[in-house]
C-alpha positions in Angstrom: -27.1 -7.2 23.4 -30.7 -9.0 23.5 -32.2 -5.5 23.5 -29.6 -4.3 20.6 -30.6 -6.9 18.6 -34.7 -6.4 19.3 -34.0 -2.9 18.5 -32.6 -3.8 14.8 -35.3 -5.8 13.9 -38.5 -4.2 15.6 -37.1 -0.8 13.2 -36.3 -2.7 10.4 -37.7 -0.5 8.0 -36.2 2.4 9.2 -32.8 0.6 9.6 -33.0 0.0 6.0 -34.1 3.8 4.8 -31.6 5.2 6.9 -28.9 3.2 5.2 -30.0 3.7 2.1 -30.4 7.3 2.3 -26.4 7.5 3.9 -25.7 5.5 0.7 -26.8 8.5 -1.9 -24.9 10.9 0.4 -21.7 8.7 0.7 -22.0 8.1 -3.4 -22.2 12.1 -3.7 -19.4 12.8 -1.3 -17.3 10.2 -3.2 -17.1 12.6 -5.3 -15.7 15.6 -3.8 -12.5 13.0 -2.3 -9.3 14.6 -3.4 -6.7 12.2 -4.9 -2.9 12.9 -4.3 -0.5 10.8 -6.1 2.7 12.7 -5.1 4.7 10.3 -2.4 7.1 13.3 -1.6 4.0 14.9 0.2 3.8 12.1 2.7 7.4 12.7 4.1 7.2 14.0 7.1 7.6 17.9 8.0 11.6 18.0 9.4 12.5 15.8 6.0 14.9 17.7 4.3 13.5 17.6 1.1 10.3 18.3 2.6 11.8 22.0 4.0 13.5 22.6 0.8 10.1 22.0 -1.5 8.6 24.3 0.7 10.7 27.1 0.6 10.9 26.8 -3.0 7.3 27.3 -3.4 7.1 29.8 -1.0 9.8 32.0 -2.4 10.5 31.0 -6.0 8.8 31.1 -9.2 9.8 28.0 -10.9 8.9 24.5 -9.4 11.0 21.7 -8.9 11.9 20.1 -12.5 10.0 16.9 -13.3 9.7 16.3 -16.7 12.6 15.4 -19.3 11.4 16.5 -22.7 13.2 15.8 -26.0 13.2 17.1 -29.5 14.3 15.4 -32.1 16.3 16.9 -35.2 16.6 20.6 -34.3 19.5 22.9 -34.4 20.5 24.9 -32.0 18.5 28.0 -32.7 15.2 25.8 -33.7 16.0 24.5 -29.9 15.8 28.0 -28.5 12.7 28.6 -30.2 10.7 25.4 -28.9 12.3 26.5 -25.5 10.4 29.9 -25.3 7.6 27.4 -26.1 7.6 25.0 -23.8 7.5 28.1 -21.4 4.1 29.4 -22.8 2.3 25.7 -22.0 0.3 25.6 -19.1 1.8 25.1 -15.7 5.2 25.2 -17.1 6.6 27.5 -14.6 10.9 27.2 -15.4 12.6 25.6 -18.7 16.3 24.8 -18.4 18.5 23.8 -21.1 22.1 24.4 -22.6 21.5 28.3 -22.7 21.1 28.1 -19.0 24.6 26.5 -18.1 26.4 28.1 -21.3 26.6 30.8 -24.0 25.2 29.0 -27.4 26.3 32.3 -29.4 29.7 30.6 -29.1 30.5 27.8 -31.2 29.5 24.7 -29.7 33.0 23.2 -30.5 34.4 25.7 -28.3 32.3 24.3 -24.8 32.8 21.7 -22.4 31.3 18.9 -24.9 30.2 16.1 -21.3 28.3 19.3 -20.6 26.4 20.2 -23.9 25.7 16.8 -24.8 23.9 16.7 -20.8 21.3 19.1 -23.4 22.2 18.7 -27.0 23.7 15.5 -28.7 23.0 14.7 -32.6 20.2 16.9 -33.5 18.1 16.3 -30.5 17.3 18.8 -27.7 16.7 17.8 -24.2 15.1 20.0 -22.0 14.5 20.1 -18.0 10.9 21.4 -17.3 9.3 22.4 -14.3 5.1 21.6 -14.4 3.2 22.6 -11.3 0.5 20.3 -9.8 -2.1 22.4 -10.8 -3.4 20.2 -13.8 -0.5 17.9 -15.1 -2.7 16.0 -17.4 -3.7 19.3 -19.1 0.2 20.2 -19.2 1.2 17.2 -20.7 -0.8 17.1 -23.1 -0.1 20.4 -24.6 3.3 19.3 -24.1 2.7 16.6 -26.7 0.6 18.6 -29.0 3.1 21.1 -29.1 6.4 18.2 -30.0 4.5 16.1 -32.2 5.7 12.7 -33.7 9.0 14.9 -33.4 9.0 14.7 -28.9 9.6 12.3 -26.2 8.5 13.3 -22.5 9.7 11.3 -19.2 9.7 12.0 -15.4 7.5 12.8 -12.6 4.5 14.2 -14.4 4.0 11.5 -17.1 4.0 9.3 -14.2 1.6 11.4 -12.1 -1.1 11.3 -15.0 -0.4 7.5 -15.9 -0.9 6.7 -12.4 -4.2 9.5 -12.6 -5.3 7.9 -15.7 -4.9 3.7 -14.4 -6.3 5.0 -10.2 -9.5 5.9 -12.2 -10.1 3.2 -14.5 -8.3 0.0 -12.5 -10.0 0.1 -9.4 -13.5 -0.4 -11.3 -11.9 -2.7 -13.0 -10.4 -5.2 -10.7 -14.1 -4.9 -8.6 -15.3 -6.0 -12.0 -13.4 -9.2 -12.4 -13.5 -9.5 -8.6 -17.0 -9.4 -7.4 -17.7 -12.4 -10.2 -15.5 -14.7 -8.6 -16.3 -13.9 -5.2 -20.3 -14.2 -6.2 -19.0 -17.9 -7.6 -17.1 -18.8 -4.2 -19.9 -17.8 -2.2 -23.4 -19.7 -4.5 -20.5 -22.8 -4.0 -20.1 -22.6 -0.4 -23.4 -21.0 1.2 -27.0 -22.6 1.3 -29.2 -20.6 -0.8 -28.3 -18.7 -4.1 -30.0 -15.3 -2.9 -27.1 -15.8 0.7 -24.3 -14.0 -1.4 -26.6 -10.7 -2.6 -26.8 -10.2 1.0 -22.9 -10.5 1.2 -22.7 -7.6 -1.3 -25.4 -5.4 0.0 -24.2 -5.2 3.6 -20.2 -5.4 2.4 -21.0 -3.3 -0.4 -22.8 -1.0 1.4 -19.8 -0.1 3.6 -17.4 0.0 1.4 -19.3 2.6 0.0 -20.2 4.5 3.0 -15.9 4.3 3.5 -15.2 5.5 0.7 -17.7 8.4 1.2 -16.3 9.4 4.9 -12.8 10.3 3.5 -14.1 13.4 2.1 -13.4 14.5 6.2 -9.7 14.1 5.1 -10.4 16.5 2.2 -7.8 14.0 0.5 -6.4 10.7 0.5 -3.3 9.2 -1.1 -3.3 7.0 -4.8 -2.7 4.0 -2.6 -5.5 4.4 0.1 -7.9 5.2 -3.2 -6.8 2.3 -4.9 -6.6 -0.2 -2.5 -8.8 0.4 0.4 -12.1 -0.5 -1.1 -11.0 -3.8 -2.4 -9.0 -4.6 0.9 -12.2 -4.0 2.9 -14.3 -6.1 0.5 -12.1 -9.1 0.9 -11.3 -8.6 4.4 -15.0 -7.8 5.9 -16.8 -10.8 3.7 -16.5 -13.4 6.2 -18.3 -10.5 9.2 -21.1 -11.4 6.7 -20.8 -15.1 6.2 -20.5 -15.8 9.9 -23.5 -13.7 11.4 -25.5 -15.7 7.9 -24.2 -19.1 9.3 -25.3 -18.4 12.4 -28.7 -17.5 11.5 -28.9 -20.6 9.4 -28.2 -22.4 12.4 -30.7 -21.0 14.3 -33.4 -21.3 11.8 -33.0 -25.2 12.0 -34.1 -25.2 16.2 -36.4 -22.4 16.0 -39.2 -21.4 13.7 -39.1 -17.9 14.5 -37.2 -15.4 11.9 -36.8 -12.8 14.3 -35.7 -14.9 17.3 -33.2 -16.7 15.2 -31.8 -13.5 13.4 -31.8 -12.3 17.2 -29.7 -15.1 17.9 -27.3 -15.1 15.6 -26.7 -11.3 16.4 -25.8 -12.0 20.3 -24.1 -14.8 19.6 -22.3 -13.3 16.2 -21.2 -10.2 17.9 -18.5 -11.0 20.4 -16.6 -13.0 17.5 -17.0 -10.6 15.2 -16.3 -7.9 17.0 -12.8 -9.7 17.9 -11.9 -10.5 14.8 -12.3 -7.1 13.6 -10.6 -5.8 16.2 -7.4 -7.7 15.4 -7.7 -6.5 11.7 -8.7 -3.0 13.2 -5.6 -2.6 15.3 -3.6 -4.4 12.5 -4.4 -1.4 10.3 -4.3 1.0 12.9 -0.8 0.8 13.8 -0.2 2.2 10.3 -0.6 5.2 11.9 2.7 5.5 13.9 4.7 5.2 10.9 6.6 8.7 10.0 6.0 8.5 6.7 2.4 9.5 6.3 0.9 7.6 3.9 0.7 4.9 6.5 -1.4 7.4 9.0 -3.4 8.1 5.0 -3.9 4.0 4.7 -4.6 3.0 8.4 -7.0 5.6 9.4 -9.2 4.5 5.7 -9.2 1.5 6.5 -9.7 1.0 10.3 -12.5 3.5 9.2 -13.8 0.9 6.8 -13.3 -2.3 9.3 -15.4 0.1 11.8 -17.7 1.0 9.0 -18.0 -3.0 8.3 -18.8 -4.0 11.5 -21.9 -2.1 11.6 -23.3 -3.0 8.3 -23.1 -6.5 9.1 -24.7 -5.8 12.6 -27.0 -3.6 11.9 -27.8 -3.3 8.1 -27.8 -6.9 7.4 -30.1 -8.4 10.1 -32.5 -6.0 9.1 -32.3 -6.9 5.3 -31.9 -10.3 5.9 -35.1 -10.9 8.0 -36.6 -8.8 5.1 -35.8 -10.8 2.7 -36.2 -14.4 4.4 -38.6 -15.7 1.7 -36.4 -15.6 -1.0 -33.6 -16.9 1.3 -36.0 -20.1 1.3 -36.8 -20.2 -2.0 -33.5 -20.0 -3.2 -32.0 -23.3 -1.2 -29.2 -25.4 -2.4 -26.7 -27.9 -1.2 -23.5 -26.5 0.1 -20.5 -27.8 -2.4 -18.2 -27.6 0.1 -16.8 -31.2 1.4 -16.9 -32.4 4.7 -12.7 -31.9 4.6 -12.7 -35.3 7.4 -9.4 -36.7 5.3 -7.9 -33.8 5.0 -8.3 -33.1 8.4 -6.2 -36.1 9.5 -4.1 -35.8 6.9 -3.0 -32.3 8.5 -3.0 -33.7 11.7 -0.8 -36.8 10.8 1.6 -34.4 9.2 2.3 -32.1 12.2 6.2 -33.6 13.1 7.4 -33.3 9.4 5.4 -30.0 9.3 7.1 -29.0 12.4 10.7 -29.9 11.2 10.1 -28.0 7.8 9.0 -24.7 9.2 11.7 -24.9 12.0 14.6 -25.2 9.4 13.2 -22.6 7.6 11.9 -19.8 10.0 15.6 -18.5 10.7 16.9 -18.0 6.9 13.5 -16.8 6.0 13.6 -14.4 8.7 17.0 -12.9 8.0 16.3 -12.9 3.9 13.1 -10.5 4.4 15.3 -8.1 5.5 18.2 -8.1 3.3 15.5 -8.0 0.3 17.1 -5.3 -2.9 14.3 -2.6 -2.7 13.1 0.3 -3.9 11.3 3.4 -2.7 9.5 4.9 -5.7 6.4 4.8 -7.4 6.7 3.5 -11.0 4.1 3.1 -13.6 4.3 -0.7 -15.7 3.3 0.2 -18.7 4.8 -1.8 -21.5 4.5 -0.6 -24.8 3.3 2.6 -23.8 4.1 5.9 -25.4 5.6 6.6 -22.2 7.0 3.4 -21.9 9.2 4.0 -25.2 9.7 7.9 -24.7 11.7 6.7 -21.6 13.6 4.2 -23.5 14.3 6.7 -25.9 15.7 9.7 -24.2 17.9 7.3 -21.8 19.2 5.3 -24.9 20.3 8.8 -26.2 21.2 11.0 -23.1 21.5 8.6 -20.4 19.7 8.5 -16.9 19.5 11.6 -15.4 18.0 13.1 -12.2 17.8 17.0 -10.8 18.9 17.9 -7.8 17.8 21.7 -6.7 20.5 22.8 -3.7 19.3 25.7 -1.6 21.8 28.0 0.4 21.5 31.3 2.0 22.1 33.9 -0.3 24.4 37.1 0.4 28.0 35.2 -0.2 28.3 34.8 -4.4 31.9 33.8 -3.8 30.8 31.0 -1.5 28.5 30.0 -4.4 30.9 29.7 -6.8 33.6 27.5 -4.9 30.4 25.3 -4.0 29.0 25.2 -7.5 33.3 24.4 -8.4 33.3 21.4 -5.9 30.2 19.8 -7.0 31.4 19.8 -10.8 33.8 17.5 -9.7 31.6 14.9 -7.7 31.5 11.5 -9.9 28.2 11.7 -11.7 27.1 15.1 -11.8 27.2 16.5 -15.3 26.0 19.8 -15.2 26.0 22.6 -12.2 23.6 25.9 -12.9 24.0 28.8 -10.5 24.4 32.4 -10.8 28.3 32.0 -10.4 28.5 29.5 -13.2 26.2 31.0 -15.8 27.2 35.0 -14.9 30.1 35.0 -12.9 30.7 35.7 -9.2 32.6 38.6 -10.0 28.7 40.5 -11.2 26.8 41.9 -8.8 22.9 40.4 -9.1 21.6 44.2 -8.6 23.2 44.9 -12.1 20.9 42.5 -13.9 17.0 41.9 -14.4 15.1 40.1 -12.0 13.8 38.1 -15.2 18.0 36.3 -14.9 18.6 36.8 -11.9 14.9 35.3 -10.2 15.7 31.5 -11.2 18.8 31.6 -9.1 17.9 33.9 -6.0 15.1 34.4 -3.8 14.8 37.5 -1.0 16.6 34.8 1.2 17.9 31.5 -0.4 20.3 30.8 -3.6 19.3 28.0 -5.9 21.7 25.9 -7.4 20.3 22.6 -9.9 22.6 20.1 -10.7 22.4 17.0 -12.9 23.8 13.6 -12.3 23.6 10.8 -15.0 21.9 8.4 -12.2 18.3 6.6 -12.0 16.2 8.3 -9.8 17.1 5.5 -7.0 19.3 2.9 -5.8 23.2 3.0 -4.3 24.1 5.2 -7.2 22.0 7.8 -6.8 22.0 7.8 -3.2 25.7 8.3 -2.6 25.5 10.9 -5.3 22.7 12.6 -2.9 25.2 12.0 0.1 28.3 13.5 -1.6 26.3 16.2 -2.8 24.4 16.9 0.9 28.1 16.7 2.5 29.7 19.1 0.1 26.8 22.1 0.5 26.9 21.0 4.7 31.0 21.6 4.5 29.9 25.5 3.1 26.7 25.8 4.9 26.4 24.1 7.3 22.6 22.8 8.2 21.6 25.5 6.2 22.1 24.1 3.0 18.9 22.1 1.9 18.4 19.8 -0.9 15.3 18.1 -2.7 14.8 16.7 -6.5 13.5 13.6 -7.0 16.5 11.3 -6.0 16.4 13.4 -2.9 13.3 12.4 -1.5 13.5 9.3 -2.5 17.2 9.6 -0.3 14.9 10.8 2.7 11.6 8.5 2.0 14.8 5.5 2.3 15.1 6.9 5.5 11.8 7.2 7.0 10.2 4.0 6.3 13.5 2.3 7.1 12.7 3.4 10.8 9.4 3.4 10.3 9.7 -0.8 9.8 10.9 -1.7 13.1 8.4 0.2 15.0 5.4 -0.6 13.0 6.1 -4.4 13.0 6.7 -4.8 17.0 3.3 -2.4 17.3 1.4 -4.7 15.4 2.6 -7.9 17.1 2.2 -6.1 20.8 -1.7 -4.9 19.7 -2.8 -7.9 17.8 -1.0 -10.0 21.2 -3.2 -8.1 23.5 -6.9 -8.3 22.0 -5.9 -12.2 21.6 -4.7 -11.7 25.3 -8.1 -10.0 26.8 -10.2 -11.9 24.4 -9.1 -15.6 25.2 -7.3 -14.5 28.7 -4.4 -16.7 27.7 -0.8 -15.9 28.1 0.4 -18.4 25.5 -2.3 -17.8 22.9 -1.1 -14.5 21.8 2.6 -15.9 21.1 1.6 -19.3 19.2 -0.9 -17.4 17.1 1.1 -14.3 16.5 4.3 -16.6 15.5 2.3 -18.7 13.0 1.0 -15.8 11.0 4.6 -13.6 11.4 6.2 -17.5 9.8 4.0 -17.1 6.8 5.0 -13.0 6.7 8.8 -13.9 6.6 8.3 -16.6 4.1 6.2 -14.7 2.3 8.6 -11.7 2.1 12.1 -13.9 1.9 10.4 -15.0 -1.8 11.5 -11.8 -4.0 15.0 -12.5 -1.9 15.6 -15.9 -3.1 14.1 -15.1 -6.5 16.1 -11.9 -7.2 13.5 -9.3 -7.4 13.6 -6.1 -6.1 10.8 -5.4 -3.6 8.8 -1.8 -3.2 9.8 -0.9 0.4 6.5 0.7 1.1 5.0 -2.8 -0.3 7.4 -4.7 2.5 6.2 -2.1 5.3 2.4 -2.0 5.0 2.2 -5.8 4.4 4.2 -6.6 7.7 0.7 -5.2 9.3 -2.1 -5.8 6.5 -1.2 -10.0 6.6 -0.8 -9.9 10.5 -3.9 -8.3 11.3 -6.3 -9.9 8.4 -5.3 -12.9 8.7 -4.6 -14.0 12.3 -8.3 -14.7 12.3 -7.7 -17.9 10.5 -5.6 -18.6 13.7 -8.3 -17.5 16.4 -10.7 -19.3 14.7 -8.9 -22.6 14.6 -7.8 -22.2 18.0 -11.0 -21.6 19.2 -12.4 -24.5 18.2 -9.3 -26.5 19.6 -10.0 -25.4 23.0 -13.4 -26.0 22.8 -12.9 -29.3 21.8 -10.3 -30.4 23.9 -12.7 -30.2 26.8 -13.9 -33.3 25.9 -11.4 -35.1 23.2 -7.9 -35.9 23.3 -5.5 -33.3 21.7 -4.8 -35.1 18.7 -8.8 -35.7 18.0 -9.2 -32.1 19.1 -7.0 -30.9 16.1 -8.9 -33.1 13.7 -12.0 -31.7 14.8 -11.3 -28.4 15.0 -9.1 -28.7 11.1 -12.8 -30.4 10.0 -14.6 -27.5 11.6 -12.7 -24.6 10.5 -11.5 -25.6 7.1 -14.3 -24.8 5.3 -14.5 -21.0 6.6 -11.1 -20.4 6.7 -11.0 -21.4 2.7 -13.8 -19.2 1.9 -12.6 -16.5 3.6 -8.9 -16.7 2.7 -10.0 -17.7 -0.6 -11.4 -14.6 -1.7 -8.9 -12.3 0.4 -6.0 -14.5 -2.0 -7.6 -14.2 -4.7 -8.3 -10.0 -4.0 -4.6 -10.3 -3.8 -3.7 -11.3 -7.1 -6.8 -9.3 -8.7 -4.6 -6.2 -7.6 -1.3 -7.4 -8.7 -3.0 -8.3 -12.2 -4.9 -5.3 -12.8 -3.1 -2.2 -11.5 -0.1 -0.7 -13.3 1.1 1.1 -10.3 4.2 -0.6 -9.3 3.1 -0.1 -5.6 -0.1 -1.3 -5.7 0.8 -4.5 -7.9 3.4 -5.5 -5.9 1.3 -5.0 -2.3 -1.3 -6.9 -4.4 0.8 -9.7 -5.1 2.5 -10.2 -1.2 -1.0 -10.1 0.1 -2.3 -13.1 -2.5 0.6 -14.9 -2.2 0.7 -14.4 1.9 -2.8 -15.0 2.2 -2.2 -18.0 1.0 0.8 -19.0 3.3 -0.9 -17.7 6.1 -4.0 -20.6 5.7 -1.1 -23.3 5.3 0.6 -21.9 8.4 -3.0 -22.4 10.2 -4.1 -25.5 8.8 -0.3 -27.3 8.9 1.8 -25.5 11.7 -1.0 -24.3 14.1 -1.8 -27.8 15.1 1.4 -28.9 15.2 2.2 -26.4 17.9 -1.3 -26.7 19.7 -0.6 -29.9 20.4 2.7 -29.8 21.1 2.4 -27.1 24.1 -0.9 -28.6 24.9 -0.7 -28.3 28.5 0.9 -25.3 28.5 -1.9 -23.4 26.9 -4.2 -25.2 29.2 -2.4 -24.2 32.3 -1.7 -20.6 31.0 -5.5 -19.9 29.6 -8.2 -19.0 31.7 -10.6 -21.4 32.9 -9.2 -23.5 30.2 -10.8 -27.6 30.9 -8.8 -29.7 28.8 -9.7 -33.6 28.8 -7.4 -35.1 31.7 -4.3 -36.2 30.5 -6.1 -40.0 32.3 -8.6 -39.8 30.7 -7.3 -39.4 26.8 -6.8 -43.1 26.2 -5.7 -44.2 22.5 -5.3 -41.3 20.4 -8.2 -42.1 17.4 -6.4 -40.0 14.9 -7.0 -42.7 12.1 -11.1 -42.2 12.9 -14.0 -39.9 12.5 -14.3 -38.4 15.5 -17.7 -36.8 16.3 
């Protein structure tokens, strides 16, 4: 490490250069980093819905349908007209509408009425459109040039290119309001004013060189995009403030800049290195979940943690020694207070502290999981044109989601007792299939492939269906269930089925296994670096269980508040809290044990409170507030609401530490003595009067 160390700052220069110069190409690569903001894609490959949007694309023309578009005061031949169209926009690859399911030359009068008014009801038009992914802000908006004032559009593509539109705008934005505040924490808590540019440079520097790398993935999800570089900001700051304190320390016994930067880096690493590796493994575990936007997250950001790591070890020793002078000229008073009182006061309030949490852990526990959530991705946008072209078309027509049903094809008769029994399911409004539209008893062969081509491939039949249900929730689902059961009864495992509340159906699925096993890999990876690093048995259970008490209070809230909670939100921060924020824990413990070597447990959690509070604020401080940033400035639902458990849990997290820890520190005292290597607490003879009511040096 000595030699490590030597090596950074005898090449300084060239340290420096060759970061910079990875900079520019990390900027440029930035660049070329696909976004995806379709969740469907992340399902894994043996999801149903996932097998059926494949063979769609592979043997039909027309997509899935994901738009709703209206037109207001048309007849029924103007309605025909826009039609042919909406077909000539770009990426519009299928238009369905009354004339699919019925014959319009007959009076309207004369028709099932529940089924014209799923497409025409007073004066207004309402269309189901198929848009590729090719460019869905381009189709969109000639989809709006071509309605007018006279249009309203909903679905899957406006959200795409809302979310498209806010991904690339908000994430500038929050680092806007955020890097302000943090620059205000740090000139408040650090010794010189030119301390926190460093921060930024070395933090900065790898969030950038992050963001850069994930062109290997050729593409990363809306999610990992927008949350990843804000995450690793927040999360890696206090890598940087600790290797800076250090070297601050060592400038006060030493004279030498290099020996005390060289210092600070052998004594800086092992910590660091340990508390990244807890974040690191806390991310990593991501990884195992089926649905893969977790593997999309966790890989980023372990990436970034990795990335971190060797700024601050490498980058920032070497600009730091650089730039000593103005570190000197630049000194001020810390604001931070000495935090003695509060110290005792946590200390003093460990029994009622310890009743509280114990009457709470058990319903907090059981409430997390019987949260009301959802699976989706929407866009808040109030007052929005989208916003109110939503209200609009629902007020008038209802809800309504498409299901697309794929059999094999060969058996019309089969096809029209299937396309007969899903009519009658609760909910569905309108079935279009060859056998409803022509007639079972007409060969296909006797008819253009320009009719026939929307309903059969060389090997499947395509059957959509309408159901007057939101996209989600019980509803929807058991329409998807009825509807799955039905085709199965004809089919078999044949019969596939995808449309929007269809992979929502199957994303319920995934992450709902995906929870158990990501939450017990977290606690078993993050339990065994505190197990090798401390080589305690009982440190990696009283640690883990004080951060997992702040996670199930933090997630029983939108339970006992009556919110529904974004399931992806709820699986991601079960990992995210756990693994960022379990170094408020180590550190606090660490200092415990250090002191209890020579004081008496209940000075040792004064002293260690006293010694820890200050970094723990800092760093939770801005990770809090990173939180909240997110949740104020993004309108994707997903990414508010992660924001907003992470600001919130942060936050109950650093009371769990500073309240609960010590509680249970010195509660099973001699246990963690007796079950920690070479652990030399103060003799249990030689503690005396507990001074908790003093300073205690």
């Amino acid at each position: 490490m000595d030699n490590f160390a030597r090596g950074i700052l005898r090449h300084r220069k060239t340290v420096i250069i060759i970061f910079l110069v990875l900079i520019v190409i990390s900027a440029v690569c930035i660049l070329g980093v696909s976004v995806n903001y379709n969740l469907v894609d992340y399902l894994p490959e043996d999801a149903q819905s996932t097998i059926a949007l494949d063979i769609m694309t592979d043997e039909f023309s027309g997509a899935m349908p994901n738009a709703r578009v209206m037109v207001r005061d048309v007849s029924v031949s103007e309605a025909a007209h826009i039609k042919e169209q909406l077909k000539s926009v770009y990426g519009v690859s299928e238009v369905l509408w009354l004339d699919d399911a019925a014959d319009i030359k007959q009076p309207l009068e004369t028709l099932d009425q529940a089924m014209v008014e799923t497409y025409y009801k007073d004066g207004s038009a309402l269309y189901s459109v198929a848009v590729g992914a090719a460019d869905e802000k381009r189709s969109l908006e000639e989809i709006y040039a071509l309605l007018g004032d006279k249009g309203a559009v909903t679905g899957d593509i406006v959200d795409t290119v809302t979310m498209q539109n806010a991904a690339s705008s908000e994430v500038m934005g929050a680092m806007v309001l955020l890097v302000p505040i943090i620059l205000i924490i740090l000139l408040a808590t650090t010794g010189s004013w030119f301390e926190p540019i460093l921060f930024f440079a070395a933090i900065g520097t790898s969030v950038v060189l992050n963001m850069g790398s994930n062109l290997i993935f050729g593409e990363i999800s809306f999610m990992t995009n927008s949350i990843s570089p804000i995450l690793q900001l927040a999360v890696s700051m206090d890598y940087a403030i600790f290797l800076l304190h250090n070297f601050e320390k060592n400038r006060q016994e030493t004279p030498d800049v290099e020996e005390a930067m060289r210092l600070a880096v052998k004594r800086s690493l092992p910590v660091v290195a340990a508390s990244s590796l807890t974040t690191l493994f806390g991310f990593l575990v991501l990884v195992a979940m089926k649905f893969k936007i977790g593997a999309d997250l966790g890989l980023a950001l372990s990436k970034g943690i990795l990335l971190s790591l060797v700024s601050v070890m490498v980058f920032l020793p070497a600009l730091t020694v650089s730039c000593h002078k103005l570190i000197d000229k630049t000194k001020h008073r810390s604001l931070l207070p000495s935090f003695s009182k509060a110290s005792r006061l946590v200390v003093r309030a460990r029994v009622p502290v310890m009743i509280i949490v114990l009457a709470l852990i058990v319903p907090a526990y059981l409430a997390q999981g019987a949260n009301t959530f959802t699976y989706g991705n929407g866009v808040m946008e109030a007052g929005s044109r989208s916003g109110m072209d939503q209200a609009e078309i629902e007020e008038r027509f209802g809800s309504s989601t498409a299901i697309v049903l794929l059999v094999p094809r060969g058996d019309v008769a089969r096809e029209a007792l299937l396309a007969s029994a899903l009519e009658d399911v609760p909910r569905i409004t309108s079935v279009i299939s060859y056998a409803s539209l022509v007639g079972a008893e007409i060969p296909d062969a006797f008819l253009s492939t320009d009719v026939t081509s929307q309903f059969y491939s060389e090997n499947y039949a395509r059957l959509v269906l309408y159901a007057n249900t939101p996209s989600e929730g019980e509803l929807a689902f058991s329409v998807v269930e009825q509807v799955r059961s039905l085709a199965s009864n004809f089919y078999g495992e044949a019969a596939l089925s995808c449309g929007q509340s269809a992979n929502l159906y199957d994303m319920k699925q995934v992450v709902t296994a995906d929870n158990a096993l990501v939450s017990i890999l977290a606690v078993i990876a993050i339990g065994l670096v505190i197990l090798f690093v401390y080589k305690s048995l009982s440190l990696p259970i009283i640690l883990v269980l004080t951060i997992e008490t702040a996670i199930w209070i933090n997630l029983s809230t939108p339970y006992f508040s009556g919110m529904a909670l974004n399931y992806i939100g709820y699986l991601v921060i079960n990992t995210v809290q756990l693994g960022a924020t379990v170094d408020y824990a180590i550190l606090y413990s660490d200092h415990y044990i250090d002191n209890r070597s020579r004081l008496p447990k209940l000075d040792a959690a004064i002293n260690a409170a006293k010694e820890t509070m200050g970094s723990i604020l800092v760093s939770g401080g801005i990770l809090s507030i990173t939180g909240f940033m997110l949740s104020f400035s993004s309108s994707i639902e997903i990414v508010s609401g992660l924001g907003q458990l992470l600001g919130r849990g942060t936050i109950l997290s650093m009371l769990m530490v500073f309240l609960f820890l010590p509680a249970l520190l010195t509660l099973f005292d001699r246990v963690v003595e007796k079950t920690t290597w070479h652990a030399k607490f103060l003799p249990a003879k030689g503690e005396g009067k507990q001074s908790i009511g003093s300073d205690q040096p």
